[in-house]
N, C-alpha and C positions, 0 to 999 in steps of 0.2 A: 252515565251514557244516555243521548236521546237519541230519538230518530226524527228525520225531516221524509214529510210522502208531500206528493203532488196534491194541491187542495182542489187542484178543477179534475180529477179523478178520481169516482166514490172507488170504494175498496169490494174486491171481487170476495163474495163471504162464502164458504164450502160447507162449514158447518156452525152451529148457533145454539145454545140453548143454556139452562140451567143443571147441574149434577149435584150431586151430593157423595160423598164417600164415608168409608169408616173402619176401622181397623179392622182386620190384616192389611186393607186393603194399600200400597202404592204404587207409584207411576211406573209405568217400565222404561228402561232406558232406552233413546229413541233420537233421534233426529229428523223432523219435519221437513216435510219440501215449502213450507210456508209459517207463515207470521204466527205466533197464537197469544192470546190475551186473556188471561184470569181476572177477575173482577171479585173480592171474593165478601161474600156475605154472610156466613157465621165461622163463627172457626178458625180453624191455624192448616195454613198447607204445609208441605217440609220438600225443598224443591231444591235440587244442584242443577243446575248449569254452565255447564264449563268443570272450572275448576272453583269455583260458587258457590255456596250454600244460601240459600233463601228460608225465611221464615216470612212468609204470608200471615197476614192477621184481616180481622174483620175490618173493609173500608181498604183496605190495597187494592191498589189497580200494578199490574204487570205483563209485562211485554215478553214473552220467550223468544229469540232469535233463529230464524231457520239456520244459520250457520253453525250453530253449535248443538252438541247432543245435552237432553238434560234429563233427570231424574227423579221418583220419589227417593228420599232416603230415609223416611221415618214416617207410620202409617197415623194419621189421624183423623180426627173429627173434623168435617169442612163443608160448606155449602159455596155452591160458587156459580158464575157464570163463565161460560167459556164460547171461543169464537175464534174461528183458524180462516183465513182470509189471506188473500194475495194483495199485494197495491205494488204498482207498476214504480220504476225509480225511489225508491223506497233505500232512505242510505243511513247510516251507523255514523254516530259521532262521540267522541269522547268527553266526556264535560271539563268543559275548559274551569280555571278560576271562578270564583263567586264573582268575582268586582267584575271580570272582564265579559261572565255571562249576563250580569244585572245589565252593563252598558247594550248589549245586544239584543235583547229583550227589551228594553227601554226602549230603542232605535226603531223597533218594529211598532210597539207602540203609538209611536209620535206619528211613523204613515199611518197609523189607524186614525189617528185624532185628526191629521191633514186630511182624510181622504173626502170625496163628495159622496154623500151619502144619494143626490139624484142621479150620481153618474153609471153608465156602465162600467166605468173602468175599475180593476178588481187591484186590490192593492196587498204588500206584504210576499210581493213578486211569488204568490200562488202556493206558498209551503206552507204547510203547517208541522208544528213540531209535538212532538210526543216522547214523555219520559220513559225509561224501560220500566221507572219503579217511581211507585208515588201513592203515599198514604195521604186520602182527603179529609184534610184538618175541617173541613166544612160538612157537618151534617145533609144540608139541603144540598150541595151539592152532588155529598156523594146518593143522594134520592131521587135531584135530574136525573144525574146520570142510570142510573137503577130503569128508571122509570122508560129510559131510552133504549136502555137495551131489552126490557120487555116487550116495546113495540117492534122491535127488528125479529124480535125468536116469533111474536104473532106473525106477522108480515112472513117470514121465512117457513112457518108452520102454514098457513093457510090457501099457497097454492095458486092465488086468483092470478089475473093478470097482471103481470111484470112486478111481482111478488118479490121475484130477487134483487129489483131494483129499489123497492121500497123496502126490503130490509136495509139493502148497503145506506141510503139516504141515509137514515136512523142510525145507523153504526157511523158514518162521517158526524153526523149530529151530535152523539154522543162523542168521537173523538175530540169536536171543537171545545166539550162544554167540557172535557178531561183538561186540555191544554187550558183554557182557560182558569180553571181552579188553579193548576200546576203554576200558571205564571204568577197568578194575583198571591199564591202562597209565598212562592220565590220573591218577589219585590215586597210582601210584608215583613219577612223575615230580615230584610235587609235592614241596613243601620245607613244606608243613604239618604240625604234629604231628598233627591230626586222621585222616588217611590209614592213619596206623602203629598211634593207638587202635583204628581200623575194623578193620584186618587183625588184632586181638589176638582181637576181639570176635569176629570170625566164625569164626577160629582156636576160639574157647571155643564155640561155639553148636555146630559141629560134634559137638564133641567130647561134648558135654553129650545133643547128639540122637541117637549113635551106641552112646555108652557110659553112658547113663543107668542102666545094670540092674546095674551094680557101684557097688560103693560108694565115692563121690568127696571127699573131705578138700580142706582149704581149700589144703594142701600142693599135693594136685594140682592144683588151680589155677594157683597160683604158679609150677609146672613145667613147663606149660602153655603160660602166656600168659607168663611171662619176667618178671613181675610181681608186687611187692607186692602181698597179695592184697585190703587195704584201697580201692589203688589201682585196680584193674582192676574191683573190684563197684562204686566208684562210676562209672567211664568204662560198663559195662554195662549200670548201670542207666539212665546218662542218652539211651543209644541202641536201650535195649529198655524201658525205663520198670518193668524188674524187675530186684529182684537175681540176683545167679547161682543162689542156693540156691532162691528163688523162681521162677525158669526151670525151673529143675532140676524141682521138686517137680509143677509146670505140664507136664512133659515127660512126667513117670510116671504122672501122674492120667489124662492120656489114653490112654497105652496101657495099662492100665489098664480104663479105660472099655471101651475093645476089647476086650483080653480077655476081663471081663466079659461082654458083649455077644455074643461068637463062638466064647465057649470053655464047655466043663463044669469047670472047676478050680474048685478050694475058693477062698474069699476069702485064707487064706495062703498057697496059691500064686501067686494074682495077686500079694499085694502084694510078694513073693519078688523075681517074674519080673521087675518093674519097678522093684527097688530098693529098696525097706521089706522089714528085716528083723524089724521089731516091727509086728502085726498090729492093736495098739490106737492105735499112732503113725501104720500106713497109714490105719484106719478117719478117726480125727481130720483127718486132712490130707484127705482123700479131701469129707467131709462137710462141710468147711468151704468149699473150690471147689466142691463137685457140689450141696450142700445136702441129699442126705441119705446114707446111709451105706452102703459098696459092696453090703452086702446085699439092703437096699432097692434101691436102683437096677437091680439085680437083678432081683431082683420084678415094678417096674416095667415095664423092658423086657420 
């Protein structure tokens, strides 16, 4: 089962913090009016829900459903984090098939790889999704995420101004970098080639938004992405609807634009700083995405 919540609505948090338990002691049986989430950090829980039995281990992240009642059914050693929280449209799904949940996941993906990273526009039509149950195969991961819920219990401990908003922040932040482990697990696990193209591509999008202000040969690509360079601009472009050198060129026009916009530099230092070292070849490229030419635009601004 996962759940989909609204991503442009942080989650309204009631209670937050870390516990510890230990025998006699378990959970009474209970049914919440809201969400609650273990996180658990040494130890074994022993947890029914439903008609369910759960064993929590160290590095579980879980999700208890306000619809159902759940329970301790066996007293143990455990250190955990916990967190009961509202989120508005907040909806239950069944887990479909592996092949037909890879494709869908995949599909959200691809809008991430297409979307403009200078745009407003918010992509992935606003959901984010979260497993009920999920052991993090990744260390560091599960250490983000650790790390993010100890700044939401500070934030929710310390009372200053809009306190409960800068916990929820922190608790969405952490939900993101939850989903995210969850997916990048889920498409490793897979036996699709499709998974290994993704990881090449976001492998190059990196590299391409980081190191755009040097100058990139097709070579570098190829050593890169571990790929024929014919090979990998078409896998690229079918999951960004551009090719790499048109990413590329799309990467420097906008900072660039920046530049322009927030700096006094000459138009050949801009086009330097963001990787045109020919100032007739940045004008042309410039003019043909912006429609007119960085001096004008200039101007304009």
């Amino acid at each position: 089962m996962f759940y989909e919540l609204n991503s442009r609505q942080i989650p309204r948090v009631r209670l937050m913090n870390t516990a510890a338990i230990q025998p006699p002691f378990v959970h009474n049986k209970r049914r919440a009016e809201e969400y609650i989430i273990y996180v658990i950090k040494k130890g074994e829980m022993y947890l029914k829900e439903g008609n369910v039995n759960y064993v929590l281990r160290t590095g579980d992240f879980f999700l208890l459903d306000k619809e159902y009642f759940h329970e301790g059914y066996k007293a143990s050693h455990c250190e955990y984090y916990y967190l009961h929280f509202k989120q508005e449209d907040m909806k239950r799904f069944p887990m479909p098939p592996e092949e037909e949940f890879i494709k869908f996941i995949l599909s959200r993906h691809n809008d991430s790889l297409k979307s403009d990273p200078f745009s407003y526009k918010t992509i992935e039509n606003d959901v984010l999704l979260l497993p009920k149950y999920y052991h993090f195969n990744s260390t560091a991961d599960f250490i983000k995420v650790s790390c993010l819920l100890d700044e939401a219990i500070k934030h929710n401990k310390d009372h200053m101004d809009n306190y409960k908003i800068m916990c929820s922040i922190k608790v969405m932040e952490a939900f993101i970098e939850i989903y995210r482990s969850y997916l990048l697990y889920t498409l490793q696990k897979s036996t699709s080639v499709m998974p290994k193209s993704y990881h090449k591509v976001q492998k190059l999008l990196e590299y391409l938004n980081t190191e755009y202000a040097r100058k990139i040969t097709s070579h570098d690509i190829e050593e890169i992405s571990g790929s024929n360079f014919d090979y990998i601009n078409r896998i690229f472009k079918k999951m960004t609807h551009k090719t790499i050198f048109t990413y590329l060129n799309s990467v420097r026009i906008n900072h660039a634009m920046e530049l322009i916009t927030t700096t006094n530099m000459k138009m050949s230092e801009v086009g330097q700083s963001v990787g045109f070292t020919d100032l007739y070849y940045f004008s042309k490229v410039f003019k043909k995405a912006v429609g007119v030419s960085p001096s004008n635009y200039n101007r304009e601004g």
